[in-house]
GUDORO-335653 format. One line per 4 residues: number of its first residue (from 0); their letters; for each residue y negated, x negated, z of C-alpha. Coordinates in steps of 0.5 Angstrom, whole numbers, plus 2048, in hexadecimal, padded with zeros to 3 digits. Last residue first. Example, Ala and Ser with C-alpha at 12.3 -4.5 7.8 and 13.67 -1.06 7.14 Angstrom:
2
1) sa) 802/7E5/80E; 809/7E7/810
# end
This chain:
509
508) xxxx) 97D/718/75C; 983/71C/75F; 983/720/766; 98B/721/767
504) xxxx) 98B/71A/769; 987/71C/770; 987/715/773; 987/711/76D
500) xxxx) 98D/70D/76C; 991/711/768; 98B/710/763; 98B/70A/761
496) xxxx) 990/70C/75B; 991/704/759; 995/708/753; 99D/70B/752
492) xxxx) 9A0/70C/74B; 9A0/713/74C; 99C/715/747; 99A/713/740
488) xxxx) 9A0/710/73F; 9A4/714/742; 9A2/71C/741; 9A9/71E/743
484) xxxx) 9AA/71A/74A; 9B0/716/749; 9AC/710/74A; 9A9/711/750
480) xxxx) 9A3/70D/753; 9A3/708/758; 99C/70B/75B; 999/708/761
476) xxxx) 99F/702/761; 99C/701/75A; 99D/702/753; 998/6FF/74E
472) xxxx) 995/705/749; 98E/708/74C; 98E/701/74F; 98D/6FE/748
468) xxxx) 98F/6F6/749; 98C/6EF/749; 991/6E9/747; 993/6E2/749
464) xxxx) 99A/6E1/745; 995/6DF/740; 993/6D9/743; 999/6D7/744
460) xxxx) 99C/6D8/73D; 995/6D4/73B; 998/6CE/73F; 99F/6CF/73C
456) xxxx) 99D/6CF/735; 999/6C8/737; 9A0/6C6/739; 9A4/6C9/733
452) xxxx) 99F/6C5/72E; 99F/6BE/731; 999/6BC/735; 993/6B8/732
448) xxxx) 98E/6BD/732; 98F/6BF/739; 98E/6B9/73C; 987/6B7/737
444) xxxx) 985/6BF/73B; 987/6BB/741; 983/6B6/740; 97D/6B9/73D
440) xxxx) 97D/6BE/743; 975/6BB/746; 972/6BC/73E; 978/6C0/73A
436) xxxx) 97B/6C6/739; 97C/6C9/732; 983/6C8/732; 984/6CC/738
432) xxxx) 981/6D1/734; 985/6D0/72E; 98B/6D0/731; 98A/6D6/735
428) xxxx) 988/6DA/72F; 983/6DD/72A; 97D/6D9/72E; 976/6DB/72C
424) xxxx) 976/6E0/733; 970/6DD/735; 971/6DD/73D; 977/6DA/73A
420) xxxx) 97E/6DD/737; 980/6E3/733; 984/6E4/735; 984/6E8/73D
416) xxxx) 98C/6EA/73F; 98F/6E3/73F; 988/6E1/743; 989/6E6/749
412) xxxx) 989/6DF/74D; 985/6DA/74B; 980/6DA/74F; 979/6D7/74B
408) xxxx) 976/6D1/74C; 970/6D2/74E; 96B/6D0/747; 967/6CA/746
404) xxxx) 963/6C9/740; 95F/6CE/73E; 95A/6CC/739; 953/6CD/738
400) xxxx) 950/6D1/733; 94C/6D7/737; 951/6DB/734; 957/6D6/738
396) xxxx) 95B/6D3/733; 963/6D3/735; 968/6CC/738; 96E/6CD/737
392) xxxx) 970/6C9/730; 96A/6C4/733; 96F/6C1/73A; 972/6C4/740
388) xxxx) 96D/6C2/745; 96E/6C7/74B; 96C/6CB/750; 971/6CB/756
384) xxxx) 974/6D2/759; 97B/6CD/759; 97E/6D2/754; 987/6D4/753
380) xxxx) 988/6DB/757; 98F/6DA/757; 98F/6DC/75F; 98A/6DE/763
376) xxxx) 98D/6DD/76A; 989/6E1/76F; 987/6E1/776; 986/6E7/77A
372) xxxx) 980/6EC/77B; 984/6F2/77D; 97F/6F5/778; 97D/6FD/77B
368) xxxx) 981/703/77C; 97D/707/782; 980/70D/784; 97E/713/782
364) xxxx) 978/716/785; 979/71A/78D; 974/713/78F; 97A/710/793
360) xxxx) 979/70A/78E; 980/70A/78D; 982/703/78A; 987/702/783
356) xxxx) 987/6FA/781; 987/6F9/779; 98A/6F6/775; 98F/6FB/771
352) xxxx) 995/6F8/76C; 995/6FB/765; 99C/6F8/761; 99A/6F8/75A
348) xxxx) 9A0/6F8/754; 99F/6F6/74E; 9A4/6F7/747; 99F/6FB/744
344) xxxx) 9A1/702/745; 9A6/703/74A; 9A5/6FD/74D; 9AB/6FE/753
340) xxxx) 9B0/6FB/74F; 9AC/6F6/74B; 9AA/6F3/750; 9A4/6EE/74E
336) xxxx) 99E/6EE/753; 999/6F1/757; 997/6EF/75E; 991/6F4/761
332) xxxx) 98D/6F2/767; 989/6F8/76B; 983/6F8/770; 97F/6F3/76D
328) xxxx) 97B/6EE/772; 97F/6E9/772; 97D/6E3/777; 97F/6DC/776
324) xxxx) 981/6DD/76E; 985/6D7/76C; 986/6D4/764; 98C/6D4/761
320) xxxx) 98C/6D2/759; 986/6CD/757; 984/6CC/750; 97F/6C7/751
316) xxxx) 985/6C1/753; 98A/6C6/751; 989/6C5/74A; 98C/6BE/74C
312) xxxx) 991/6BC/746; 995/6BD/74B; 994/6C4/74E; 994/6C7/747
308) xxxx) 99B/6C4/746; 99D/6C7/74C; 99B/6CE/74C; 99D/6CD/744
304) xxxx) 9A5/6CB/747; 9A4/6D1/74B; 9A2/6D6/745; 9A8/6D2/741
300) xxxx) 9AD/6D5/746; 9AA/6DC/745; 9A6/6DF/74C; 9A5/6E5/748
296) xxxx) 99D/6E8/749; 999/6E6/74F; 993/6EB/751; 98D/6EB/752
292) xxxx) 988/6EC/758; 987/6F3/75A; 97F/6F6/75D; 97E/6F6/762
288) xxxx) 977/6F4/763; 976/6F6/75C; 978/6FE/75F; 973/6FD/766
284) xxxx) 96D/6FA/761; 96E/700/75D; 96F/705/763; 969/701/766
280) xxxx) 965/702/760; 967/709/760; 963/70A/766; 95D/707/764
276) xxxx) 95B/70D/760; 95B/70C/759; 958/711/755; 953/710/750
272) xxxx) 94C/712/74F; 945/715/751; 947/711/759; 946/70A/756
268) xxxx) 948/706/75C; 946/6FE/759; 94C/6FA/756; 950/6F6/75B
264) xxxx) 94E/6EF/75D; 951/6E9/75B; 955/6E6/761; 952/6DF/762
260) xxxx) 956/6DB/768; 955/6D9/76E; 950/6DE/771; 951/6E4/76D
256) xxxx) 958/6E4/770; 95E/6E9/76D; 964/6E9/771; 969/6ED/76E
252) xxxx) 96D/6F1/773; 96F/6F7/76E; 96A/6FC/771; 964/6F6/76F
248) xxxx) 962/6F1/775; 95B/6F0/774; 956/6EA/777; 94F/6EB/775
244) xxxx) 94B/6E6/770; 948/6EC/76B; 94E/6EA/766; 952/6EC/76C
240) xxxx) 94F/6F2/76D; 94E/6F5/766; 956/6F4/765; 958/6F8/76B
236) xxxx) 953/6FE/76A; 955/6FF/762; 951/701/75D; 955/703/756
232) xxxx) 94F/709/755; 94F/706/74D; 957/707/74C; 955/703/744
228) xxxx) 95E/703/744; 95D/6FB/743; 957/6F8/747; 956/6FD/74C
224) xxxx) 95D/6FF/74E; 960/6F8/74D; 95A/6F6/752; 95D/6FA/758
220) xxxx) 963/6F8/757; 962/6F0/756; 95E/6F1/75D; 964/6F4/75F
216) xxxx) 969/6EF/75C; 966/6E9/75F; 966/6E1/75D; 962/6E2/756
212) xxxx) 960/6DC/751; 966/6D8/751; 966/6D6/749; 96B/6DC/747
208) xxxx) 969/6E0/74C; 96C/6E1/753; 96F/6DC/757; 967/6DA/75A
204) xxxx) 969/6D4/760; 962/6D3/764; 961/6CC/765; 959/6CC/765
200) xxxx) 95A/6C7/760; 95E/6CA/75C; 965/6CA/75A; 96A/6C6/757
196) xxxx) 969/6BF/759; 963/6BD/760; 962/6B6/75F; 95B/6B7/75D
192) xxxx) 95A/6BA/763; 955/6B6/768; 955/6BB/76D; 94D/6BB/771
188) xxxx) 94D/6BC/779; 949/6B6/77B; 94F/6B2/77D; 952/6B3/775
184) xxxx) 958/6B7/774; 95D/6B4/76E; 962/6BA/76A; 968/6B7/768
180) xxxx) 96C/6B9/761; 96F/6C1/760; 976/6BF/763; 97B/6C5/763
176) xxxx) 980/6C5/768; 97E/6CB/76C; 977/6C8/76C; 975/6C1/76A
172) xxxx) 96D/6BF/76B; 96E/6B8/76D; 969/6B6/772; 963/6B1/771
168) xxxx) 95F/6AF/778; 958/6AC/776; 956/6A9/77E; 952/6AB/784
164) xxxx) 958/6AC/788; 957/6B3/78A; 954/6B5/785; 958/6B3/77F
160) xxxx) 95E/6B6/784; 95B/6BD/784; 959/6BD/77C; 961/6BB/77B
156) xxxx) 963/6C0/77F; 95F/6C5/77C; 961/6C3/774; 969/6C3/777
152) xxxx) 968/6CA/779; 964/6CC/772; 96A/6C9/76E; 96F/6CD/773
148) xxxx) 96A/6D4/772; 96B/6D2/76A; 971/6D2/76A; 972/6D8/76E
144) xxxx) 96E/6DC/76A; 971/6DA/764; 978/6DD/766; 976/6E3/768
140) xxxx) 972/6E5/761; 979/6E2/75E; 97D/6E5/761; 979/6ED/760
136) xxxx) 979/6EB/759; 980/6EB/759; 981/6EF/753; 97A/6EF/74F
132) xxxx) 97B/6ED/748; 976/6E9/745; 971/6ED/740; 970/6E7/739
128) xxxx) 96A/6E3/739; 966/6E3/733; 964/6DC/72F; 95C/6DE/72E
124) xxxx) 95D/6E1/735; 95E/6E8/738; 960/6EA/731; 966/6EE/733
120) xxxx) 96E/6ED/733; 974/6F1/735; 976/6F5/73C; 97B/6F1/741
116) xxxx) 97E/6F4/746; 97D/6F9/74C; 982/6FE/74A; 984/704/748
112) xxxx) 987/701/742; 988/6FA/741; 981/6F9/73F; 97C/6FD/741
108) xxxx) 977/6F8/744; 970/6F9/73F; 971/700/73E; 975/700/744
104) xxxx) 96E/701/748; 96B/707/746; 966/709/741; 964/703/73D
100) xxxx) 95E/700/73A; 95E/6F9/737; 95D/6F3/73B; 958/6F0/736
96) xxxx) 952/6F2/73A; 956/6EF/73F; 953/6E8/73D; 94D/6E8/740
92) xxxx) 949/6E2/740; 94B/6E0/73A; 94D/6E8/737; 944/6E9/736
88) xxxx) 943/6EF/736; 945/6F6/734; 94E/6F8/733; 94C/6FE/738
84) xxxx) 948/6FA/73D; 94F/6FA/740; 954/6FE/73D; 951/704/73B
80) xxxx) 955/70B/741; 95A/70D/745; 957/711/74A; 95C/716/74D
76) xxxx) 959/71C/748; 95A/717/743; 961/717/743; 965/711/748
72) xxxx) 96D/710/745; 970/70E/74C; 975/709/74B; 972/705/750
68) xxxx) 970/70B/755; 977/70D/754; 979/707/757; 975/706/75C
64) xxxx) 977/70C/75E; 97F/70A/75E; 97C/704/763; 978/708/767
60) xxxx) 97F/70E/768; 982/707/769; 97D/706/76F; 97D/70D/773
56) xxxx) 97B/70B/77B; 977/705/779; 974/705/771; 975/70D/772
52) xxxx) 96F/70E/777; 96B/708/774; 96B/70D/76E; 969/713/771
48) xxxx) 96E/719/771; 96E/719/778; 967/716/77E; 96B/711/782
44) xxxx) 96B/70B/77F; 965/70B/77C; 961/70F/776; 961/70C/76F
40) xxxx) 961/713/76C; 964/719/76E; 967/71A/768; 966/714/762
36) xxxx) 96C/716/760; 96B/71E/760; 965/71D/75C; 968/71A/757
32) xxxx) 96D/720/756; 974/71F/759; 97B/71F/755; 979/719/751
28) xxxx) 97D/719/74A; 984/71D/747; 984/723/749; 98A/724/744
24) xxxx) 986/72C/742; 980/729/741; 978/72A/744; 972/725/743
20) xxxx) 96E/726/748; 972/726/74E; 977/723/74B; 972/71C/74B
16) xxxx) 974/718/746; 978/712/746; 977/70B/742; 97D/708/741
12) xxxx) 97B/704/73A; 975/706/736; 976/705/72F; 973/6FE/72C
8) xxxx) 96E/6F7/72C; 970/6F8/734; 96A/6F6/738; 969/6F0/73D
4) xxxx) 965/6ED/742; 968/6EA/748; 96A/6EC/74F; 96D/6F2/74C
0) x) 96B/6F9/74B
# end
């Protein structure tokens, strides 16, 4: 359940089902029933067992929920049910009814294992659009709110001074870093905004969907279930009052306002079927939220060389490396890299630092575990957040007939994990997709083209060198695993295990 439409063409991959329905002597699966996930509901602060209740006093307990939630394998019973229309209708004016039908959310991003990866290929537009990867997406969702509550800023400021001196004020739209044109307000309170670059006119950045369509995980979340596990009863009270004009912030801190954006509305309640009870939304948007960026694999010297190259030919112009979050509403960060000392099993090692600030509320509940709401450096996550032109070999037919033409540009790190490439997944190879690239990058893919053999093989070394990984699989300070215990490798070869942070460990998921 990612933020867009996608189904595996093959098996399921890193699904899980419930141990409590479907029993095993390895135990391998979710640990609690759904209805012990949804427990007491949404509730508050104060009332246990509900999930603003874990979300603040036992987050990495959320986090790994979430988790399981995403690899849960719904049954009928739980409300999966037809696809949207059931396949009926006219697929121009609702291209879900070509999303297929799915009973978890790894049966679109599955891969690596365990993981909130990529899926496959599904018939969403005449051309396809391949299921991205999913680590990081909290970033990413923090990242383009910020810019786009700096671009709506300078549009303010820019209203106030057209109205005090009685003239047009144009202001350069640049947010940390980034230059999305110039916006002009006129005295009488109109905005000239053809000069605005890379986003809409309404200045919301939209990070998720290949063409930039959405801007908010939960609101993805909910129409997911809907659209693509058939969940008929996906209603969820912080989405309907947004897209009803009312301000909403989300458990996970996201700011959902009806008021300045159009925030698609939930499917209407429908008692008679499914169950989707807010609380596992939040639990879902809480673990995305969190969710861990990718990994660097071996810093070779061709792996820096190729860092270089692709920062001279001028990909770093729209790829862009480092970006700054202000206030990050995560509660833990994961660093994972090359070391094959400590990588048991595939050479990575994850170290895990918590982000949170502790409070005792003098409540007699456990103490508060909320985001310590600091600034952070994203590093290697190569996009601007801008849509862009990138000439006819991207560009994909709409069912209606038209064509797409502008596409966000797409982060590259996880790329060496993800092949095939584009929103299409037509391209083999990174050579061929950068290849492929024309339109605002013909410049630098003329650059590219025209580079020696080892030079254009040391810029693909680097983007390979920027990889996904399975959790389940990848050693950690939580879990570094052993080597010498005698079912290495399929135990013992360490995990992100959130587990030990949970304030009763001894109660799994």
């Amino acid at each position: 359940m990612g933020l867009g439409l996608a189904l595996p063409s093959g098996l399921a991959w890193a699904q899980l089902v419930d141990n409590t329905q479907a029993t095993s002597t390895a135990k391998a699966g979710i640990n609690k029933s759904l209805s012990l996930e949804v427990g007491a509901g949404r509730g508050d602060w104060n009332t246990p067992d509900s999930s603003v209740f874990i979300i603040n006093r036992d987050p990495f307990r959320s986090v790994r929920r979430g988790r399981q939630l995403f690899q849960r394998k719904f049954t009928r019973l739980e409300g999966t049910g037809p696809n949207d229309s059931d396949g009926v209708g006219d697929i121009g004016l609702n291209n879900a009814i070509g999303a297929g039908l799915s009973d978890s959310c790894a049966l679109c991003h599955g891969r690596p294992r365990g993981s909130a990866g990529v899926g496959g290929n599904v018939n969403t537009r005449p051309d396809s659009r391949d299921a991205p990867h999913l680590f990081g997406l909290g970033l990413r969702e923090m990242l383009g709110d910020e810019i786009t509550g700096d671009l709506r800023m300078i549009r303010t400021v820019a209203q106030l001074q057209a109205e005090t001196y009685h003239r047009p004020i144009t202001k350069a739209l640049v947010s940390k870093g980034i230059s999305f044109g110039s916006i002009t307000a006129n005295p009488n309170g109109s905005f000239d905004t053809s000069k605005v670059s890379g986003v809409d006119p309404d200045l919301r950045v939209k990070p998720f969907s290949a063409e930039g369509s959405d801007f908010s995980m939960r609101a993805f979340i909910v129409g997911a279930f809907r659209k693509e596990m058939g969940m008929l009863d996906a209603y969820d009270p912080d989405v309907a009052a947004a897209s009803a004009g009312a301000r909403v912030v989300t458990p996970s801190g996201m700011v959902l306002d009806g008021m300045k954006d159009t925030i698609t509305p939930p499917p209407s309640p429908d008692a008679a079927h499914g169950n989707v009870d807010p609380a596992l939304v939040d639990h879902l948007e809480f673990y995305l939220l969190n969710y861990f960026k990718p990994g660097h694999g071996e810093q070779t010297s061709q792996v820096r060389e190729g860092r270089r190259i692709f920062n001279d030919i001028g990909c770093a112009q729209c790829h862009v490396a480092n970006l700054t979050i202000n206030h990050d509403r995560r509660v833990a960060d994961l660093e994972t890299v090359y070391d094959p000392t400590r990588g048991n099993f595939n050479s990575l090692f994850a170290t895990a630092t918590p982000l949170i600030k502790v409070t005792d509320d003098g409540s007699g509940q456990p103490t508060l575990k909320q985001p310590a709401g600091g600034s952070f450096v994203v590093k290697d996550l190569f996009t601007d957040f801008k849509r862009h032109d990138l000439g006819p070999m991207f560009y994909e037919r709409n069912w209606d007939g038209t064509m797409q033409k502008t596409f966000m540009t797409r982060p590259l790190w996880g790329v060496g994990s993800t092949a095939p490439y584009g929103h299409d997944g037509r391209s083999i190879t990174l050579d061929d997709v950068i290849l492929r690239h024309g339109g605002e990058s013909q410049h630098s893919r003329n650059a590219y083209a025209r580079l020696r053999r080892e030079d254009s093989q040391a810029i693909q070394a680097f983007l390979n060198s920027l990889v996904l990984f399975p959790p389940d699989d990848t050693a950690s300070t939580l879990d570094p695993g052993d080597r010498t215990n005698p079912n290495f490798p399929q135990v013992g070869h360490g995990s992100i295990k959130l587990t030990v942070l949970f304030n009763d460990p001894g109660d799994p998921e």
